[in-house]
N, C-alpha and C positions, 0 to 999 in steps of 0.2 A: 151276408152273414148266415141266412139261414138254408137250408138244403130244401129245394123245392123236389127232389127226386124222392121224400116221402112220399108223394100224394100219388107217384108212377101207381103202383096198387089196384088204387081206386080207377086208374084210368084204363087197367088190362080188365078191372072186371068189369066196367060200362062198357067200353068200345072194344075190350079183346085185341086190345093192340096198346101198348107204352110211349109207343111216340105219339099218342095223340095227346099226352100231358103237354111236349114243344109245341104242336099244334096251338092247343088254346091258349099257352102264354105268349105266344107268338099275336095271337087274335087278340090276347086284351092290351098288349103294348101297342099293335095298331087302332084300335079303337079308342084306348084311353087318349092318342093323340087326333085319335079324329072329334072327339067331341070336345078335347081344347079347343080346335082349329074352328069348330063350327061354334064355338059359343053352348055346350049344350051339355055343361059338365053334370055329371053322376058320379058319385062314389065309387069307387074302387071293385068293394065287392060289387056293386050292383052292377057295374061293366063288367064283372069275372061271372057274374051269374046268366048278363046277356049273353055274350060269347059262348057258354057254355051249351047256353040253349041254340045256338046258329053251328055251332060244330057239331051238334049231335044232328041238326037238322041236315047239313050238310052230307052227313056219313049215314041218313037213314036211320039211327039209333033214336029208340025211343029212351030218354033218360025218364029217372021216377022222381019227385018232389026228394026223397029222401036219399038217392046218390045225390042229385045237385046239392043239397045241404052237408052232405059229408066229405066233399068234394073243397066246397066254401069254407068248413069250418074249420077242415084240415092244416090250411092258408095260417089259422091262428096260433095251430099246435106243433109247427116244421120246427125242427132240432135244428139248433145251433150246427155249421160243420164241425169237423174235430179241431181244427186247431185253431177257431178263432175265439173262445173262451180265453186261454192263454194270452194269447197274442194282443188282446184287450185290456188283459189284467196287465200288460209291460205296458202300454201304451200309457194306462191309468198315471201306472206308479213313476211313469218317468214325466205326470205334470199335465201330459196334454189335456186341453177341453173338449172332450168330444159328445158329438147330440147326432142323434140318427135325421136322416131327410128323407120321408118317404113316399112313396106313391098312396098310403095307406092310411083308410083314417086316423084320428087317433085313436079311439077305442078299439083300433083291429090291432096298430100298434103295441098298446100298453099289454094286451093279449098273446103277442108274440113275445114280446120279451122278458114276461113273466113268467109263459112256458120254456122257454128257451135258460131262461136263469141268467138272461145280461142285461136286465134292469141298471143295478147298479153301477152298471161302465160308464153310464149316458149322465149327463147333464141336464137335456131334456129331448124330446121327439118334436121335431117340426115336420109336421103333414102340410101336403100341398091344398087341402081343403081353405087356407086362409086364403088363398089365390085363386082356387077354383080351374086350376090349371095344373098339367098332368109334365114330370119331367118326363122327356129333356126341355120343355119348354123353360126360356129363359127366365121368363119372369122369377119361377120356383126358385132358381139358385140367386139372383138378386132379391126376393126377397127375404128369402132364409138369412143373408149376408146382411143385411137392415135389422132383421130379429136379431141378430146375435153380437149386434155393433162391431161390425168386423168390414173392412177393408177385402175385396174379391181375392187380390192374390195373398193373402192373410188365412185364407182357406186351403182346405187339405180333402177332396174327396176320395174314398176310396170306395170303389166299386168293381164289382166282377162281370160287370154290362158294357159293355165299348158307346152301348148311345148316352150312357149316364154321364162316363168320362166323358163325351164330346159334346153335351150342353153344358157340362162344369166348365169345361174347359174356353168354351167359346164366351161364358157369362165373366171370365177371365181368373176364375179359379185355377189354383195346382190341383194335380191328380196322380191317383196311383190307381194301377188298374192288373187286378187279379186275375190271370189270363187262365182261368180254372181250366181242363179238360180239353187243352190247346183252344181256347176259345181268343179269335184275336180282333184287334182294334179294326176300324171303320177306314179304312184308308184312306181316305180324304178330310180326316181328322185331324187335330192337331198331336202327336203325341207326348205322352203322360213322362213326367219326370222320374216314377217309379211304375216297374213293371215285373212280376214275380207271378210267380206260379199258384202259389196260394197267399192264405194271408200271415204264416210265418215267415216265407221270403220276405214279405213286404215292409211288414215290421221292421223285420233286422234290418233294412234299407233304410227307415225312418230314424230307428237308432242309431244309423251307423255313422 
């Protein structure tokens, strides 16, 4: 939902290069599964503030307390893309029940999408912090499905992450999967019953 190429900016002025924003989110999607896997869970930001510090270390760069913080806090302030304000409000009004699932505390959540202005689409935010475990791990999408008394294939994910769709998918959720910026599935996934470009292809697919 939200556009993480704000934060590109701040990563041309620490490291003088743009791609090292896929770098670090690259590092915290690995790491937030390694410390499922080892038992040795930390929050969200606190694994985007480690990584941050291992990437800079990595590339030589000294970061200052005050890039790492504006970096971290930017996370909270990422603009909605364009067309999924929209595409939320048809979703809304055509009845569906939708709740965000996120990698993200909740107080980082309720900060995003307060700034973002789509508060009111949700129902409510289920973070993986009640598990302690980071998606794609299964447990998140089975418990999220127990929170919300709902049956796995009863669910509907939709994401623009190909690992997101393929732990939903395998916990035995439906899926709809945003193939942003040719960005494509995991090939040895299962694939997604909706597949679109953005998230107004998607929609219309849902209504249709």
């Amino acid at each position: 939902m939200l556009d993480l190429d704000a934060l590109r900016p701040h990563f041309v002025r620490v490291f003088g290069d743009g791609k090292a924003l896929d770098e670090w989110f690259s590092l915290l999607l690995h790491y937030s599964l390694v410390v499922s896997v080892a038992d040795a869970y930390s929050d969200f930001g606190t694994v985007g503030r480690a990584v941050l510090e291992m990437l800079a270390g990595n590339k030589g760069v000294k970061i200052s307390a005050d890039d790492t913080t504006r970096i971290l806090q930017g996370l909270l302030t990422l603009p909605p893309h364009p067309d999924v304000p929209e595409s939320l409000k048809q979703l809304k009004a055509a009845g569906f029940r939708m709740v965000t699932l996120t990698n993200s505390s909740p107080s980082a959540v309720k900060a995003q999408l307060q700034h973002s202005g789509l508060t009111s689409y949700f129902e409510e935010s289920v973070s993986v912090e009640s598990v302690h475990r980071f998606k794609p791990d299964l447990e998140v999408y089975r418990s999220a499905a127990s929170h919300l008394g709902a049956k796995a294939d009863e669910l509907l994910l939709i994401a623009a992450h190909a690992w997101d769709v393929f732990g939903a998918m395998k916990a035995g959720w439906q899926a709809a999967f945003i193939a942003r910026n040719g960005i494509t599935l995991f090939p040895l996934g299962p694939k997604p019953t909706i597949i679109g470009p953005d998230m107004r292809a998607v929609t219309a697919a849902i209504l249709r």
